[in-house]
MDTraj code that builds the backbone (N, CA, C; nanometers):
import mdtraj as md
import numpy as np

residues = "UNK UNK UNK UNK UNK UNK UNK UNK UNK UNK UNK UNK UNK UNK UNK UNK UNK UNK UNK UNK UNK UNK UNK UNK UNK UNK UNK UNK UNK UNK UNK UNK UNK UNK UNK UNK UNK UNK UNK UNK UNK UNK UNK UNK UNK UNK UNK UNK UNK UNK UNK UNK UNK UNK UNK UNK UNK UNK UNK UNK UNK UNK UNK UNK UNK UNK UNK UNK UNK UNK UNK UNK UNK UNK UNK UNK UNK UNK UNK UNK UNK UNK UNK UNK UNK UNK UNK UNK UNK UNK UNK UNK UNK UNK UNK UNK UNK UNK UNK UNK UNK UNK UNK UNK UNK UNK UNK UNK UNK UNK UNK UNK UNK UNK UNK UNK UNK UNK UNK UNK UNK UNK UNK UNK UNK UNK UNK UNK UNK UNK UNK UNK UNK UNK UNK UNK UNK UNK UNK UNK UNK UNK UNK UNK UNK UNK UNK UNK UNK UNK UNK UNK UNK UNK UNK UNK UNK UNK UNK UNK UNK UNK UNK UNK UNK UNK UNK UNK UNK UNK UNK UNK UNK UNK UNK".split()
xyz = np.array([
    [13.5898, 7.1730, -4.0473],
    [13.4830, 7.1764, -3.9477],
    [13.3479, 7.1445, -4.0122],
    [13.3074, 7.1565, -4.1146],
    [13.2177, 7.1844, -4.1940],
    [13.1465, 7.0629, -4.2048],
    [13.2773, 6.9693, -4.2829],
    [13.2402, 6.8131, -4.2683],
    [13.2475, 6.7469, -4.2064],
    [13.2849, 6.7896, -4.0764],
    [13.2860, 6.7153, -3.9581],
    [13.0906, 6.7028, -3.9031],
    [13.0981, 6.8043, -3.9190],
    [12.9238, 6.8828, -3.8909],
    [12.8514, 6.7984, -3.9446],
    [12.8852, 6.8169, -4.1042],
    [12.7924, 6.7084, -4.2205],
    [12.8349, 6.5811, -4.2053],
    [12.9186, 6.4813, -4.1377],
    [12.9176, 6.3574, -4.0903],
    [12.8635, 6.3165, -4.0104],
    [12.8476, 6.4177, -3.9019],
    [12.7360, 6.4151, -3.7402],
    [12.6395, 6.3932, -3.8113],
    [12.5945, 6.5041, -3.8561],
    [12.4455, 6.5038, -3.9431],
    [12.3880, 6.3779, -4.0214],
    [12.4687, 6.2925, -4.1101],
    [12.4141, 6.2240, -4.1741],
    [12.4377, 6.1092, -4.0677],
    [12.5166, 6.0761, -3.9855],
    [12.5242, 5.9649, -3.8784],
    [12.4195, 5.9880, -3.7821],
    [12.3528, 6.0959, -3.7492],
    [12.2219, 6.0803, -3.7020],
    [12.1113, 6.0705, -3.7608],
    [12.1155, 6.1467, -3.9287],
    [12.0026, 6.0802, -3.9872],
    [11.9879, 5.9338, -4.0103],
    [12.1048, 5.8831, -4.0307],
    [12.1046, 5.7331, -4.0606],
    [12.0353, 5.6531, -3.8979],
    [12.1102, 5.6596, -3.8129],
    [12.0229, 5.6421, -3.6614],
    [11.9413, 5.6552, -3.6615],
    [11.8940, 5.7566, -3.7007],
    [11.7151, 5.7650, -3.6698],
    [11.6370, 5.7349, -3.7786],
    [11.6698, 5.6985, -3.8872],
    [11.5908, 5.6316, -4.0083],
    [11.5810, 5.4256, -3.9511],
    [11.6908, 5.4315, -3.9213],
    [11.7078, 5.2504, -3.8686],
    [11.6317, 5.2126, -3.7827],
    [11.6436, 5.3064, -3.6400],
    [11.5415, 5.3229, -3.5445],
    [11.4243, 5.2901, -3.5580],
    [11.3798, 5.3505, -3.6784],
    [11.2393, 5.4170, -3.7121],
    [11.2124, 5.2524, -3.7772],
    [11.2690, 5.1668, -3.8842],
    [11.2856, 5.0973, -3.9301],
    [11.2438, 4.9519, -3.8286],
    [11.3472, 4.9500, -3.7021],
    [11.3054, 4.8660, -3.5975],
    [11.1903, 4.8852, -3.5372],
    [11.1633, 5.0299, -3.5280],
    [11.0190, 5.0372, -3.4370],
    [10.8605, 4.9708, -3.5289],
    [10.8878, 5.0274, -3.6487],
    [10.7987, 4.9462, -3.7464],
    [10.7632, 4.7927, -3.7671],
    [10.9138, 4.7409, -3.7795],
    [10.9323, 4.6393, -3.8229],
    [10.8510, 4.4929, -3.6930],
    [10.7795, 4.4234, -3.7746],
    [10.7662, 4.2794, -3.6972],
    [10.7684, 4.1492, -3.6952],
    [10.8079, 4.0706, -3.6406],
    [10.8698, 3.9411, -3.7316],
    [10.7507, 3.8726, -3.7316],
    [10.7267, 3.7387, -3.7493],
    [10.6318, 3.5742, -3.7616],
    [10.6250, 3.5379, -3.6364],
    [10.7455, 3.5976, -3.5537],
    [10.6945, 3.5804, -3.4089],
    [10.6298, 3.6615, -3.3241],
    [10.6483, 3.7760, -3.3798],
    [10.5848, 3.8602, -3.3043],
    [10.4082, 3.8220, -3.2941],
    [10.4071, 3.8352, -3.4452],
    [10.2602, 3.8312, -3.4927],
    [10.1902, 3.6899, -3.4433],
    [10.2876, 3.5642, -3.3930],
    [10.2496, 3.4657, -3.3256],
    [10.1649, 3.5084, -3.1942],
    [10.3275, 3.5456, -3.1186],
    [10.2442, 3.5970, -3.0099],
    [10.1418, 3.6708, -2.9872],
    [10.1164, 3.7773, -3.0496],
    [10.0260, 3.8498, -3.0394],
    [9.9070, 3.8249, -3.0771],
    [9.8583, 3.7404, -3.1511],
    [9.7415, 3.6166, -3.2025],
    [9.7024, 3.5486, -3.1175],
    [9.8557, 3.5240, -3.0329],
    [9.7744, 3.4310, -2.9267],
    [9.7528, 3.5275, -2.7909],
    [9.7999, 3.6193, -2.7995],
    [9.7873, 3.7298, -2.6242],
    [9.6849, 3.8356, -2.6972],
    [9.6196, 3.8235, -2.7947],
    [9.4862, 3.8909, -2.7777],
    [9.5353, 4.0899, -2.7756],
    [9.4529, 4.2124, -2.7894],
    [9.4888, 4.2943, -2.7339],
    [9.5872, 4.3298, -2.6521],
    [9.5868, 4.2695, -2.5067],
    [9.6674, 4.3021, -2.4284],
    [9.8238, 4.2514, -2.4713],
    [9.8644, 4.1490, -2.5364],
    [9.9951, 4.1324, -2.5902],
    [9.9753, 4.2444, -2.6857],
    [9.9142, 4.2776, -2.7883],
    [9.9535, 4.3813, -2.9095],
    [10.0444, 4.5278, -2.8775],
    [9.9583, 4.5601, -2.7499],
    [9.9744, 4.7102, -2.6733],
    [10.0931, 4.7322, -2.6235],
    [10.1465, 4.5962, -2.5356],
    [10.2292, 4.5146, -2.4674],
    [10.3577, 4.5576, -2.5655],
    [10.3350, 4.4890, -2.7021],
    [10.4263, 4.4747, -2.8007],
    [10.4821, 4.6657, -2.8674],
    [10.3120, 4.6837, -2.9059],
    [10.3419, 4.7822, -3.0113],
    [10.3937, 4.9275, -2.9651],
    [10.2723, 4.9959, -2.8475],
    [10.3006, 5.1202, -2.7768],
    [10.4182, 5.1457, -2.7177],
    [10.4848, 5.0463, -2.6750],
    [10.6399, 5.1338, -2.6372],
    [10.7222, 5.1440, -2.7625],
    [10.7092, 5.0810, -2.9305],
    [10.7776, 5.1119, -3.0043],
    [10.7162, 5.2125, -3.0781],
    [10.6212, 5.3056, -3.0408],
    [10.5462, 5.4282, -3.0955],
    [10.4593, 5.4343, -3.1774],
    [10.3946, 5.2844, -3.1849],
    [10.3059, 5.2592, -3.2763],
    [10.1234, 5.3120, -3.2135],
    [10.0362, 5.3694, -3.2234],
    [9.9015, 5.4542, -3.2318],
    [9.8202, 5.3596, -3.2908],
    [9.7311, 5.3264, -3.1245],
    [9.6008, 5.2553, -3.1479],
    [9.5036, 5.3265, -3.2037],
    [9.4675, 5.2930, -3.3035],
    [9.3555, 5.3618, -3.3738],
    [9.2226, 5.3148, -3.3611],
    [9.1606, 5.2270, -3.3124],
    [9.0866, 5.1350, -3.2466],
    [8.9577, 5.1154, -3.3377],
    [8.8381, 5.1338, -3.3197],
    [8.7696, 5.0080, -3.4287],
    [8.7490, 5.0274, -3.5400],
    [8.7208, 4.8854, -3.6393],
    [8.8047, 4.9379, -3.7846],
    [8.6300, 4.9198, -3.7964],
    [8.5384, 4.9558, -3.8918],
    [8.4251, 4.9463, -3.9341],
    [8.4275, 4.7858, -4.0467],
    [8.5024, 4.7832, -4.1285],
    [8.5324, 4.7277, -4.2427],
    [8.5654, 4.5499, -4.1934],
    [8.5839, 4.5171, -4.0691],
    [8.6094, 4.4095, -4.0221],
    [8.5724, 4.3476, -3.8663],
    [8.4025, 4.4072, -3.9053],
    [8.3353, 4.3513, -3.8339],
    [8.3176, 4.1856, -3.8448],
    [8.2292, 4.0830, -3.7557],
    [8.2624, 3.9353, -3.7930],
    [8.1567, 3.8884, -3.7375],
    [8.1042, 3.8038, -3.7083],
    [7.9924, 3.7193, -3.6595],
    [8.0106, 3.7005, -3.4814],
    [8.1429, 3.7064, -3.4492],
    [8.1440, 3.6637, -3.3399],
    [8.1186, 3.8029, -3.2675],
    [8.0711, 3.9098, -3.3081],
    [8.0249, 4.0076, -3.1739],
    [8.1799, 4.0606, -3.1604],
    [8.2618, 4.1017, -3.2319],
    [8.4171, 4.1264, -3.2415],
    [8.4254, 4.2177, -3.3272],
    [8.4574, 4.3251, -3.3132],
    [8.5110, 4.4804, -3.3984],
    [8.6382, 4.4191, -3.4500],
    [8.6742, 4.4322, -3.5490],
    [8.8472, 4.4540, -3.5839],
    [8.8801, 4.5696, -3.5391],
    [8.9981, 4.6045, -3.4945],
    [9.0715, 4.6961, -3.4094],
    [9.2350, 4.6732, -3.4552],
    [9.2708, 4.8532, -3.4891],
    [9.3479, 4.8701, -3.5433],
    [9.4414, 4.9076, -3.4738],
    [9.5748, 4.9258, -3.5199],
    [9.6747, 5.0032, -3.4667],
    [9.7650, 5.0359, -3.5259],
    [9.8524, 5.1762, -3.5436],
    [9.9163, 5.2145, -3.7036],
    [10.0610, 5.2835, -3.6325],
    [10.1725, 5.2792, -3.7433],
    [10.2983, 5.3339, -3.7302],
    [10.3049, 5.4191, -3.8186],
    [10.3518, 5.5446, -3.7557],
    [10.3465, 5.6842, -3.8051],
    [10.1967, 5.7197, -3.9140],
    [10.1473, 5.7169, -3.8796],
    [9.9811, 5.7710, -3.9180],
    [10.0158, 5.9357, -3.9847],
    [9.9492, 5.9609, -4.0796],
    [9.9660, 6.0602, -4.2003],
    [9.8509, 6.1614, -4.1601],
    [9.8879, 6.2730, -4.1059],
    [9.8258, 6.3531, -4.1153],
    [9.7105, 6.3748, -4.1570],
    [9.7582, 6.3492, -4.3452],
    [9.6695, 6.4341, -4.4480],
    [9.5962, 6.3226, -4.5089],
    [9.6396, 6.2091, -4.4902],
    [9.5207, 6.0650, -4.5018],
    [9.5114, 5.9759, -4.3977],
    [9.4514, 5.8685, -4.4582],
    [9.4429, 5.7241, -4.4332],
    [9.5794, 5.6622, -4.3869],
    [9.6480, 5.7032, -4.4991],
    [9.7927, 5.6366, -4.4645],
    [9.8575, 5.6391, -4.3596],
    [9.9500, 5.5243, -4.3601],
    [10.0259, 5.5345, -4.2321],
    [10.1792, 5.4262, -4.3250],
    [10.2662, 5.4159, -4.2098],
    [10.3939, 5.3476, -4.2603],
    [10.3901, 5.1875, -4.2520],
    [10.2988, 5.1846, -4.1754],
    [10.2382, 5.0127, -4.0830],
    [10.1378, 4.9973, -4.0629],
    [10.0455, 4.8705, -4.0633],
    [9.8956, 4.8836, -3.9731],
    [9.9165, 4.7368, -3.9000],
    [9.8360, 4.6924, -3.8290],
    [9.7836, 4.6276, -3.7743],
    [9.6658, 4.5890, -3.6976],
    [9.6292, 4.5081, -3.7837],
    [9.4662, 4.4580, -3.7107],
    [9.4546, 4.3350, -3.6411],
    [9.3600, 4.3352, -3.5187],
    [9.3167, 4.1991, -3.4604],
    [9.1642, 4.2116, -3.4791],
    [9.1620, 4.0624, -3.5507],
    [8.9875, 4.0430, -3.5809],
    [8.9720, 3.9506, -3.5162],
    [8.8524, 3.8456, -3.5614],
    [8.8223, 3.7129, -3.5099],
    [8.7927, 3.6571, -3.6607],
    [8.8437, 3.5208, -3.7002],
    [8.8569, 3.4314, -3.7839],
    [8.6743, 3.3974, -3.7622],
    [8.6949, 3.2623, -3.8867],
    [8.5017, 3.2276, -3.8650],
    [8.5594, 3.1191, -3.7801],
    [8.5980, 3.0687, -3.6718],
    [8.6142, 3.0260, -3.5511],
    [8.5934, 3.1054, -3.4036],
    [8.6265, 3.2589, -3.4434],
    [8.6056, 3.2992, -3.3542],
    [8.6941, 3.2919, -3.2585],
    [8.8262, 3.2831, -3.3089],
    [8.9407, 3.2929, -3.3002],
    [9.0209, 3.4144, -3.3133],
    [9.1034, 3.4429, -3.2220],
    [9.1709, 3.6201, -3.3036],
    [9.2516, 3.6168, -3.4233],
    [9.2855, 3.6264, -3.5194],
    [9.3666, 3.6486, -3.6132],
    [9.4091, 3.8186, -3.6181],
    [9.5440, 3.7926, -3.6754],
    [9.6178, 3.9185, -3.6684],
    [9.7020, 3.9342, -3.8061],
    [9.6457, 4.0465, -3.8581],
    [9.6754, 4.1186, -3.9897],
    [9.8248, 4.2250, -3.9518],
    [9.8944, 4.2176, -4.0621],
    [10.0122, 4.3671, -4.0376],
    [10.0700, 4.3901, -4.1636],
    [10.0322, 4.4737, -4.1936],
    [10.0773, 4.5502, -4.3451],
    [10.1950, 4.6111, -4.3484],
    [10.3128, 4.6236, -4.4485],
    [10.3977, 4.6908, -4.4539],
    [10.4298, 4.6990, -4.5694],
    [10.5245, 4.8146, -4.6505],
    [10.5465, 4.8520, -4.7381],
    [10.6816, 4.8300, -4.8037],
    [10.7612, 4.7790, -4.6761],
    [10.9297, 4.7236, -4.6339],
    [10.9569, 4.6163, -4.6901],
    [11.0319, 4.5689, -4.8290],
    [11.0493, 4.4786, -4.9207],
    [11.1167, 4.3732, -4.8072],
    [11.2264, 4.4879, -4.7444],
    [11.3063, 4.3418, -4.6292],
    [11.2173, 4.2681, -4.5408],
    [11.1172, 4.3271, -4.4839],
    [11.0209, 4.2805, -4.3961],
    [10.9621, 4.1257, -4.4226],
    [10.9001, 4.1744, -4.5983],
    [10.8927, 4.0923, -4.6548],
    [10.9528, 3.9140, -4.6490],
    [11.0636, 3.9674, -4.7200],
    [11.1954, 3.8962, -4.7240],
    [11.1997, 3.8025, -4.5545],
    [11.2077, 3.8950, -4.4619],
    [11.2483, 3.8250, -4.3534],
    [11.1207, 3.7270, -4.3044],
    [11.0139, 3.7400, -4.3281],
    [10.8899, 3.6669, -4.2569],
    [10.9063, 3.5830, -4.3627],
    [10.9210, 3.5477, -4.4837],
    [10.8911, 3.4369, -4.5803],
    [11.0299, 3.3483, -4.5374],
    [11.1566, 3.4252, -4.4812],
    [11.2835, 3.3085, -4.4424],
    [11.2286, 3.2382, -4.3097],
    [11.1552, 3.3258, -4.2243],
    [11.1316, 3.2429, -4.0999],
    [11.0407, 3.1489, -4.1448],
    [10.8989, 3.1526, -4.2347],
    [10.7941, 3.0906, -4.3122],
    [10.8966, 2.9356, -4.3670],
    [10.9777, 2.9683, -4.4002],
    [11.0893, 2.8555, -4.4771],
    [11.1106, 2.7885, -4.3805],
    [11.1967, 2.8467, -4.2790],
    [11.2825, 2.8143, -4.1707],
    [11.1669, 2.7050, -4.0733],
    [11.0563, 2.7405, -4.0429],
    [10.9691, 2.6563, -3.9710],
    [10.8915, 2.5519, -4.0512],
    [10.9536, 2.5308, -4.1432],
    [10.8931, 2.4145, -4.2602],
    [10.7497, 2.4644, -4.2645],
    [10.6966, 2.5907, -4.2802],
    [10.5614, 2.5804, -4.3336],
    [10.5481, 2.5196, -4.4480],
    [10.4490, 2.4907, -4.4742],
    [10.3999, 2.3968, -4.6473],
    [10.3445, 2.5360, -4.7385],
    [10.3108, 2.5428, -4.8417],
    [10.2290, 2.6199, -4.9115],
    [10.1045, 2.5507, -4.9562],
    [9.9814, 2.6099, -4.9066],
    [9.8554, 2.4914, -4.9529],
    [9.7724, 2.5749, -5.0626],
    [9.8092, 2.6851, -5.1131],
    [9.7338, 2.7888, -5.1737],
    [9.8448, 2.8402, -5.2569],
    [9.7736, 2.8998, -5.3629],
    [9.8536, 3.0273, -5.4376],
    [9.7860, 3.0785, -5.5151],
    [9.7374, 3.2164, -5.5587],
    [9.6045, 3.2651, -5.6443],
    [9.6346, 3.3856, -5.6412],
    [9.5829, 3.4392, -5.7270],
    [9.5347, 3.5795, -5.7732],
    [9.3757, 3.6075, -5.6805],
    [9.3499, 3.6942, -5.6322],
    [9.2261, 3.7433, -5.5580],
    [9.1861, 3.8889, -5.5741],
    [9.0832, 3.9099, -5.6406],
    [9.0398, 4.0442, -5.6711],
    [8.9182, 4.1208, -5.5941],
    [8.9672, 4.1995, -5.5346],
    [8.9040, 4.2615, -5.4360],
    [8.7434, 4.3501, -5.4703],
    [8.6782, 4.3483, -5.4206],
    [8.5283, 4.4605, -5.4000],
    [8.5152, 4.5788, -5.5251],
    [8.6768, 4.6437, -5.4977],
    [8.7083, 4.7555, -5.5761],
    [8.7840, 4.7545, -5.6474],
    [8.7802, 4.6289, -5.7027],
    [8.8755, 4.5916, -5.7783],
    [9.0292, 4.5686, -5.8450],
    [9.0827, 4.5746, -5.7186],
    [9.2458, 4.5627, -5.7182],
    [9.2776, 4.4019, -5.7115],
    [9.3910, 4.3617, -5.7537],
    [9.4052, 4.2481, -5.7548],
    [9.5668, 4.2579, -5.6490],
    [9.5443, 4.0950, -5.6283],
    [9.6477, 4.0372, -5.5146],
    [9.6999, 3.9193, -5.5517],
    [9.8077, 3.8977, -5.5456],
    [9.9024, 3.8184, -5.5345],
    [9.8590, 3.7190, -5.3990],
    [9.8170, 3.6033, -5.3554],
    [9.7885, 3.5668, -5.2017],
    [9.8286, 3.3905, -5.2173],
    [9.8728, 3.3727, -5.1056],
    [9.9174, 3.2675, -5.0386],
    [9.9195, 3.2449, -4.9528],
    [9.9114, 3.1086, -4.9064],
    [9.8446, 3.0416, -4.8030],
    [9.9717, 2.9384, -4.7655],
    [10.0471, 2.9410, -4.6242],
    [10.1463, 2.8800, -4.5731],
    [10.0414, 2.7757, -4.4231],
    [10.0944, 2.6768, -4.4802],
    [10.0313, 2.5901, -4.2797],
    [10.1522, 2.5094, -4.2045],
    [10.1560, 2.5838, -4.1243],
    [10.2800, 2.4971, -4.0015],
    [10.1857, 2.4023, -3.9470],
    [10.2289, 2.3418, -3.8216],
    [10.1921, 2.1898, -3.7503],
    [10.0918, 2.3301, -3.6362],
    [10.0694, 2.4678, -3.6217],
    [10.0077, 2.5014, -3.4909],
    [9.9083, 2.6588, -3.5932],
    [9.9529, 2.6773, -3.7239],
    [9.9114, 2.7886, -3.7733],
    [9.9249, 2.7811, -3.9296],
    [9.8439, 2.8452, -3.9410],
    [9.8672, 2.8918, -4.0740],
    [9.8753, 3.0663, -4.1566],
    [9.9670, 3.1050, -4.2253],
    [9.9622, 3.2189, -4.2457],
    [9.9478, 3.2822, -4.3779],
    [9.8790, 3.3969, -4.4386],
    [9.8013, 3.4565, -4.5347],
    [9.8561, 3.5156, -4.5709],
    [9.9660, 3.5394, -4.6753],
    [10.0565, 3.6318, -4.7808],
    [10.0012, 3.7012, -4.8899],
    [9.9345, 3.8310, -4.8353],
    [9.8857, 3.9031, -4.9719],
    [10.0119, 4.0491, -5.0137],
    [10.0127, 4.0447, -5.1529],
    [10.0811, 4.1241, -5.2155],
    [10.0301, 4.1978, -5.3175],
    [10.0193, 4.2965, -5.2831],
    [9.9525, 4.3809, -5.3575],
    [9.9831, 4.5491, -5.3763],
    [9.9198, 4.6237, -5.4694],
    [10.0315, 4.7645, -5.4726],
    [9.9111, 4.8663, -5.4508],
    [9.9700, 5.0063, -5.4589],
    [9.8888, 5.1421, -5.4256],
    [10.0104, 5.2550, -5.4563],
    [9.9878, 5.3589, -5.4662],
    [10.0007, 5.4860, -5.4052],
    [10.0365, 5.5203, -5.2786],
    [10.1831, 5.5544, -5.2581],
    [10.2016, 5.6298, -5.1130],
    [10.1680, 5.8160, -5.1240],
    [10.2030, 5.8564, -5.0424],
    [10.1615, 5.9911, -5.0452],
    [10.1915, 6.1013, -5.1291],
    [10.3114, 6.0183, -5.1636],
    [10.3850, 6.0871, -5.3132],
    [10.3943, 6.0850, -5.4311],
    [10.2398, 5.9670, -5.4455],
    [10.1980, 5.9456, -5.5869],
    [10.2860, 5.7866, -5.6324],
    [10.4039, 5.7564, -5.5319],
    [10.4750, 5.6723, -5.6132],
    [10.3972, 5.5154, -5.6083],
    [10.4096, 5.4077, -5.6951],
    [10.3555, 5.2874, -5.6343],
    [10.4381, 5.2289, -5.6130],
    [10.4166, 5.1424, -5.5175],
    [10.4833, 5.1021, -5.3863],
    [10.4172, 4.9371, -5.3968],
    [10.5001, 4.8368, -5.3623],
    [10.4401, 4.7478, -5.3047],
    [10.3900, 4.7008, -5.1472],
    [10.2935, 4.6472, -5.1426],
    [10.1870, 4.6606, -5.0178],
    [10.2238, 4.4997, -4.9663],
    [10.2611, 4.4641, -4.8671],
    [10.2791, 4.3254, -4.7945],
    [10.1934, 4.3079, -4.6988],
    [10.1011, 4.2123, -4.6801],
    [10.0212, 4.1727, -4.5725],
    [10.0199, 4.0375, -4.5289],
    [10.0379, 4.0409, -4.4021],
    [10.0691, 3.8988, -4.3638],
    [9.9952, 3.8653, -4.2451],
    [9.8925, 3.7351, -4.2709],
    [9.7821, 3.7648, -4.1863],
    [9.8145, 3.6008, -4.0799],
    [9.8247, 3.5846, -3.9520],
    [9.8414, 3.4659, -3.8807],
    [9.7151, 3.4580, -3.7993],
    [9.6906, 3.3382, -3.8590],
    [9.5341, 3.2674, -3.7826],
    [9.5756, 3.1052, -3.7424],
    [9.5465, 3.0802, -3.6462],
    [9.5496, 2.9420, -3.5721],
    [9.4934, 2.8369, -3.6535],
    [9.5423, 2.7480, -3.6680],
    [9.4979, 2.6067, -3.7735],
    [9.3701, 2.5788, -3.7339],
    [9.2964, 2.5290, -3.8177],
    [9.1583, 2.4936, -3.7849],
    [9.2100, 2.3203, -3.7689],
    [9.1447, 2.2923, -3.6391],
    [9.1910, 2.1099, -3.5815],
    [9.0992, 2.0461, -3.6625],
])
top = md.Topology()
chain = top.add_chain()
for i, resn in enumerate(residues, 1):
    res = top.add_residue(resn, chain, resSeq=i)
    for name in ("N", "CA", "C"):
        top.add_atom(name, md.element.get_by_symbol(name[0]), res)
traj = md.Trajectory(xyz[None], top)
């Protein structure tokens, strides 16, 4: 009986870790669409998979009269942190561009096969060192309708461990 119990048990932890996994997770299309549907696609997209608008970011303000505006998966109590973010800014077009961070190596993995899969080009590749001095791994992909921003870079999760940081930013081609 015992291990019958402890098989339930770990077959629902496993369910609800995967779950949790899908609700996070977003592909090259998502982040398409939602670049191009503005706010109302993001909300559309994110709030029924339990993701928490956190709304204006200070740090990504822009010329065009446009707040960056956030929105996070599973948000941390005791910090900043969260499991996911996502931001919509405006590009120097004045255009929306859409940022989404994750910490998920597969995530990774899966947006650079679709990146393949749609013959993006690579027009960039560099090291970029930030304000406060962290450095990034960043790349620059352009399809025939977009182009998209691959930064890689690491931190601290809540448990002290370092972790690698994925950001993948889709902004509309400049014509």
């Amino acid at each position: 009986m015992l291990k019958r119990v402890l098989s339930i048990t770990s077959l629902l932890f496993a369910l609800t870790t995967c779950y949790s996994y899908a609700q996070q997770t977003l592909t090259l299309d998502n982040l398409i669409a939602m670049q191009q549907g503005g706010p109302g696609a993001i909300n559309r997209t994110l709030l029924p998979r339990g993701w928490v608008f956190k709304g204006h970011d200070d740090d990504q303000g822009t010329s065009c009269e446009f707040p960056g505006i956030t929105w996070v998966y599973a948000p941390s109590s005791l910090s900043e942190r969260a499991v996911a973010f996502l931001s919509l800014m405006k590009d120097e077009d004045c255009l929306y561009a859409v940022g989404y961070q994750t910490g998920r190596l597969e995530t990774y993995e899966a947006i650079m096969a679709t990146i393949t899969r749609y013959g993006m080009t690579q027009i960039k590749s560099d090291v970029e060192t930030s304000e406060d001095g962290e450095s990034n791994v960043v790349e620059y992909y352009a399809g025939k309708n977009y182009q998209v921003r691959v930064s890689i870079g690491s931190g601290q999760n809540d448990s002290g461990d370092l972790k690698n940081s994925y950001v993948f930013t889709v902004f509309r081609k400049s014509e």
